[in-house]
PyMOL CGO cylinders between C-alpha atoms (Angstrom):
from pymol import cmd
from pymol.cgo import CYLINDER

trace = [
    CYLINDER, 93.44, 82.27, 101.89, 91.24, 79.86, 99.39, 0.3, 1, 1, 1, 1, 1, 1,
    CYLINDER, 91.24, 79.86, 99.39, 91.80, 79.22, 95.93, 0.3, 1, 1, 1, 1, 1, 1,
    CYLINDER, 91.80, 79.22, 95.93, 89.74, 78.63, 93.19, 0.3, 1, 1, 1, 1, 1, 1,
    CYLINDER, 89.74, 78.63, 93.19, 90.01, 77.34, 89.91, 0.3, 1, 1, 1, 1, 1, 1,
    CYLINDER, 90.01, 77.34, 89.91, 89.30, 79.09, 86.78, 0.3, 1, 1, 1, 1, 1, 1,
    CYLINDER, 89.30, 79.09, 86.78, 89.41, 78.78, 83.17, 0.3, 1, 1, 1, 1, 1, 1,
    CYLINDER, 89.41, 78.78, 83.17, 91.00, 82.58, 82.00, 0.3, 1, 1, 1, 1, 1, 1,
    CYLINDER, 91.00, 82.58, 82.00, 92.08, 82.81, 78.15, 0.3, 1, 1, 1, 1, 1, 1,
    CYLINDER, 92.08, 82.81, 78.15, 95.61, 82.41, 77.60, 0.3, 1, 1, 1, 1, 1, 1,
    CYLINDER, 95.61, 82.41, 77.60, 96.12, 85.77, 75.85, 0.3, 1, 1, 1, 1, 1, 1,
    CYLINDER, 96.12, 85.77, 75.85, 95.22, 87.38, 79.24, 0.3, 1, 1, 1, 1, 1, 1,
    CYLINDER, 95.22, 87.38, 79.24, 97.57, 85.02, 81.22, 0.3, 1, 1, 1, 1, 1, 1,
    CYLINDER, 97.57, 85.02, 81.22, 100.12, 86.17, 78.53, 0.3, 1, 1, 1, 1, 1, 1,
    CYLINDER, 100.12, 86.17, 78.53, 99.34, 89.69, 78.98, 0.3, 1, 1, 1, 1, 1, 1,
    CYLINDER, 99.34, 89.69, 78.98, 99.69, 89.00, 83.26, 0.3, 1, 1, 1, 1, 1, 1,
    CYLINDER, 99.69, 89.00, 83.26, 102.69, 87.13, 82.66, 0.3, 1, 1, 1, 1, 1, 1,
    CYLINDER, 102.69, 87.13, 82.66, 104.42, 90.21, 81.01, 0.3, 1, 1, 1, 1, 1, 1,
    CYLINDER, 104.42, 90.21, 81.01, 103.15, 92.97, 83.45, 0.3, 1, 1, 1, 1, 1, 1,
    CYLINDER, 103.15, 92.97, 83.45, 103.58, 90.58, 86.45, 0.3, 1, 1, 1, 1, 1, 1,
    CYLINDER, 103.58, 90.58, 86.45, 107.45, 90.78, 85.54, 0.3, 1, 1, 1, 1, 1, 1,
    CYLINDER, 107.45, 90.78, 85.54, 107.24, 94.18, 84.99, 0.3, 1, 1, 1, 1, 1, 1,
    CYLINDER, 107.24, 94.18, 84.99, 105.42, 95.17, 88.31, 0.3, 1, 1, 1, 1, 1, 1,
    CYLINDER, 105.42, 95.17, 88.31, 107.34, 92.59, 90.35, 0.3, 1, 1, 1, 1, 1, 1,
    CYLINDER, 107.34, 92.59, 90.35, 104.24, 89.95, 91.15, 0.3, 1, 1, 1, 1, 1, 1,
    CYLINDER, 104.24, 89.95, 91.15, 103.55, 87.00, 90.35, 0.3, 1, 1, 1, 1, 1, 1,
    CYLINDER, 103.55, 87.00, 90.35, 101.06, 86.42, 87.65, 0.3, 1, 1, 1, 1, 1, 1,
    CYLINDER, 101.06, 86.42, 87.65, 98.26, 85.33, 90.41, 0.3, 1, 1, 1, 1, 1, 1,
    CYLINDER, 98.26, 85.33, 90.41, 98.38, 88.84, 91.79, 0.3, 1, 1, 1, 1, 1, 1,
    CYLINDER, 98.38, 88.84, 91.79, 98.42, 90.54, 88.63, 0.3, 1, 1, 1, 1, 1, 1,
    CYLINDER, 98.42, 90.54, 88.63, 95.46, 89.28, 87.57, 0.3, 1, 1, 1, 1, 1, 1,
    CYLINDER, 95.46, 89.28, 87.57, 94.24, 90.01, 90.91, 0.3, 1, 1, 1, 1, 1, 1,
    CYLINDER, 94.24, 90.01, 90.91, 95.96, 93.76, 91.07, 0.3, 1, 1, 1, 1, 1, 1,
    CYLINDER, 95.96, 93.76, 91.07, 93.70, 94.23, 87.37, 0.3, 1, 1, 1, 1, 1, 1,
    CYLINDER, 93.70, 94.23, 87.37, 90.09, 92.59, 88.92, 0.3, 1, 1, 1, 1, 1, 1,
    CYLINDER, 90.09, 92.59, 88.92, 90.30, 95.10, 91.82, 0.3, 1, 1, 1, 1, 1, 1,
    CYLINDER, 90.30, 95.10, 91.82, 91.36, 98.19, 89.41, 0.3, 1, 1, 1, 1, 1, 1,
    CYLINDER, 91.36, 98.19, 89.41, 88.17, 96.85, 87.37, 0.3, 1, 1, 1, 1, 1, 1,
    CYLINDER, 88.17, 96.85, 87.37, 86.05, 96.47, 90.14, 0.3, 1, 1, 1, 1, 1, 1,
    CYLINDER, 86.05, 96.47, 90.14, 87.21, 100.00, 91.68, 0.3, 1, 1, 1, 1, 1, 1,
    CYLINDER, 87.21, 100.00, 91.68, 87.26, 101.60, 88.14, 0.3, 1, 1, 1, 1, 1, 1,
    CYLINDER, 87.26, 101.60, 88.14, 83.33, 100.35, 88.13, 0.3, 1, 1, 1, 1, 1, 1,
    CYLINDER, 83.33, 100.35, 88.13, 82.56, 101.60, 91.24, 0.3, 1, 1, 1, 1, 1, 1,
    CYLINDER, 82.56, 101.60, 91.24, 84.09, 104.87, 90.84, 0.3, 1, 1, 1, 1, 1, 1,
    CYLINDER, 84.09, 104.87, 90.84, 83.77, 105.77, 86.97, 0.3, 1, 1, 1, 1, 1, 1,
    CYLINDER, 83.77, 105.77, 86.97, 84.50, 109.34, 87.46, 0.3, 1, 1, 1, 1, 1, 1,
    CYLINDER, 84.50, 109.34, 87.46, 88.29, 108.55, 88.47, 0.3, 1, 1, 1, 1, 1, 1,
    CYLINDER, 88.29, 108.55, 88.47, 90.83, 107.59, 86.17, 0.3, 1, 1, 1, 1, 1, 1,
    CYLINDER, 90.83, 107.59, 86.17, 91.83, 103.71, 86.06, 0.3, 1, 1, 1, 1, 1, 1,
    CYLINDER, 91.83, 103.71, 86.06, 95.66, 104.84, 86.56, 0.3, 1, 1, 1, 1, 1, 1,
    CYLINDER, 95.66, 104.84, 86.56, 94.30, 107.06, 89.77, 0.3, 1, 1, 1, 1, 1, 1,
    CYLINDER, 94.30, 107.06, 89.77, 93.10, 104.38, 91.27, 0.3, 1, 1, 1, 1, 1, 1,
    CYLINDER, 93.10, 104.38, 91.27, 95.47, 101.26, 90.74, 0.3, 1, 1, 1, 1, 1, 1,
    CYLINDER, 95.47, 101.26, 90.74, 98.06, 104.08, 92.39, 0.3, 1, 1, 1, 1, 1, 1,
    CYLINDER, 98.06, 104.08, 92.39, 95.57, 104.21, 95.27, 0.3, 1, 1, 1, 1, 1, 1,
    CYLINDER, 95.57, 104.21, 95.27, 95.35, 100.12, 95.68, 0.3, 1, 1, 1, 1, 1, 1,
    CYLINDER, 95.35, 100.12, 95.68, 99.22, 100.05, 95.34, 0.3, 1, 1, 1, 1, 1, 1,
    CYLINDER, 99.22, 100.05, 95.34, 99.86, 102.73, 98.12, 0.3, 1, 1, 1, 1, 1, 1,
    CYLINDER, 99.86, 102.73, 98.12, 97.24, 101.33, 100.25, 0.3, 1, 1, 1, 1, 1, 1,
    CYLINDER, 97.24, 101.33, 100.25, 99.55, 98.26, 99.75, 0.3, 1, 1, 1, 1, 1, 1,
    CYLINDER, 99.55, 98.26, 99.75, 102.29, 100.02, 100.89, 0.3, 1, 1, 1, 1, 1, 1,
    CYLINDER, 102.29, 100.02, 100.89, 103.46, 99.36, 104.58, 0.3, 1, 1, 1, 1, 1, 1,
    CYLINDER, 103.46, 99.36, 104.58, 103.05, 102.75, 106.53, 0.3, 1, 1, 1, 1, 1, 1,
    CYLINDER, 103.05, 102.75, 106.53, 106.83, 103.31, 107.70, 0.3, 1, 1, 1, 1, 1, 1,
    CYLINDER, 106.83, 103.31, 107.70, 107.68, 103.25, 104.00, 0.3, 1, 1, 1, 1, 1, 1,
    CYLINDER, 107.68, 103.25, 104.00, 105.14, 105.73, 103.11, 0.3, 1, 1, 1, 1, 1, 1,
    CYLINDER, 105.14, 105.73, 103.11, 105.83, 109.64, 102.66, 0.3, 1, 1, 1, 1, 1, 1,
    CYLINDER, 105.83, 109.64, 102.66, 103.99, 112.15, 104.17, 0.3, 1, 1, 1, 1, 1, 1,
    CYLINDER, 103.99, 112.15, 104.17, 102.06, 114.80, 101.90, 0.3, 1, 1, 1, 1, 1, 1,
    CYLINDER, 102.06, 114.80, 101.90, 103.50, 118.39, 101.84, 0.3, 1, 1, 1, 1, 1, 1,
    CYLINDER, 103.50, 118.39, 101.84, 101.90, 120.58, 99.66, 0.3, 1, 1, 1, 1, 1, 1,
    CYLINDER, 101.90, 120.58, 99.66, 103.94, 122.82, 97.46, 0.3, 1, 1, 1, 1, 1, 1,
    CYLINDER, 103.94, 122.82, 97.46, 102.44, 125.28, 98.55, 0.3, 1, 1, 1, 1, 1, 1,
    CYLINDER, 102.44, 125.28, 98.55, 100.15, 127.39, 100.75, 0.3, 1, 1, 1, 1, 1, 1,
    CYLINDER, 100.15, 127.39, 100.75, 96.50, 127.93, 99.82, 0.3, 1, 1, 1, 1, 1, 1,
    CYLINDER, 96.50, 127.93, 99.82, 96.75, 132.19, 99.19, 0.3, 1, 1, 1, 1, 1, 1,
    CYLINDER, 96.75, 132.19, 99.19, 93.84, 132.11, 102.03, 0.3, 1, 1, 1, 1, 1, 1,
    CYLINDER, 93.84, 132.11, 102.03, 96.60, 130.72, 104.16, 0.3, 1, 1, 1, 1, 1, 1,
    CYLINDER, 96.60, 130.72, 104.16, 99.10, 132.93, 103.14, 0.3, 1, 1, 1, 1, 1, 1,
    CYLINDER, 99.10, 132.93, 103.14, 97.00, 136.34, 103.49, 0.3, 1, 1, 1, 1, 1, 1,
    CYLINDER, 97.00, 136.34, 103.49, 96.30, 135.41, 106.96, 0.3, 1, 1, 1, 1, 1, 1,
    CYLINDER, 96.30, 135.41, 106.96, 100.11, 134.62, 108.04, 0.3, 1, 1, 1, 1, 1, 1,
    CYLINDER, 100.11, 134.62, 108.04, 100.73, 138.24, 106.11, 0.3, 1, 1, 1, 1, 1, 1,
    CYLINDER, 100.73, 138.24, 106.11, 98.12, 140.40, 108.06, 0.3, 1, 1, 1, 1, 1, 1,
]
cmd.load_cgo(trace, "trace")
C-alpha cells in the first residue's frame, strides 16, 4: 500500500488520537475509518452515519468470527402458513 503526505489540522489528529485508542487503531486508520464513513455517509445520505461505520466495521470483520442473522421472529405470513 502507498502513502501520502498530508497536512491535516492538529485538532483533528487530536480528536483521531483519542478515538483511535478508544476503537483500538492506530491514528492512520482512524482517520481513514472517518474518510470512508464520510465518503459512504455522502453517498448514501438517507442512512444514518452510525449505520454505516457498523457496516464498514463488520465488513472488516473476518467471516469465521461473524454471527449469523436469526430473526426474532417469524414474519405472521410465515407463521399463518406453518399454522394452516
Amino acid at each position: 500500500m502507498s502513502t501520502v503526505s498530508m497536512r491535516i489540522d492538529e485538532s483533528l489528529i487530536s480528536a483521531a488520537r483519542t478515538a483511535a485508542k478508544a476503537e483500538f487503531r492506530t491514528v492512520q486508520g482512524q482517520v481513514e475509518f472517518w474518510a470512508k464513513v464520510g465518503r459512504a455517509a455522502l453517498d448514501n445520505p438517507d442512512l444514518p452515519a452510525s449505520f454505516i461505520a457498523e457496516s464498514l466495521m463488520s465488513l472488516a470483520e473476518p467471516r469465521e468470527d461473524s454471527t449469523p442473522f436469526v430473526p426474532r421472529s417469524l414474519p405472521r405470513s410465515r407463521t399463518r402458513a406453518t399454522q394452516a
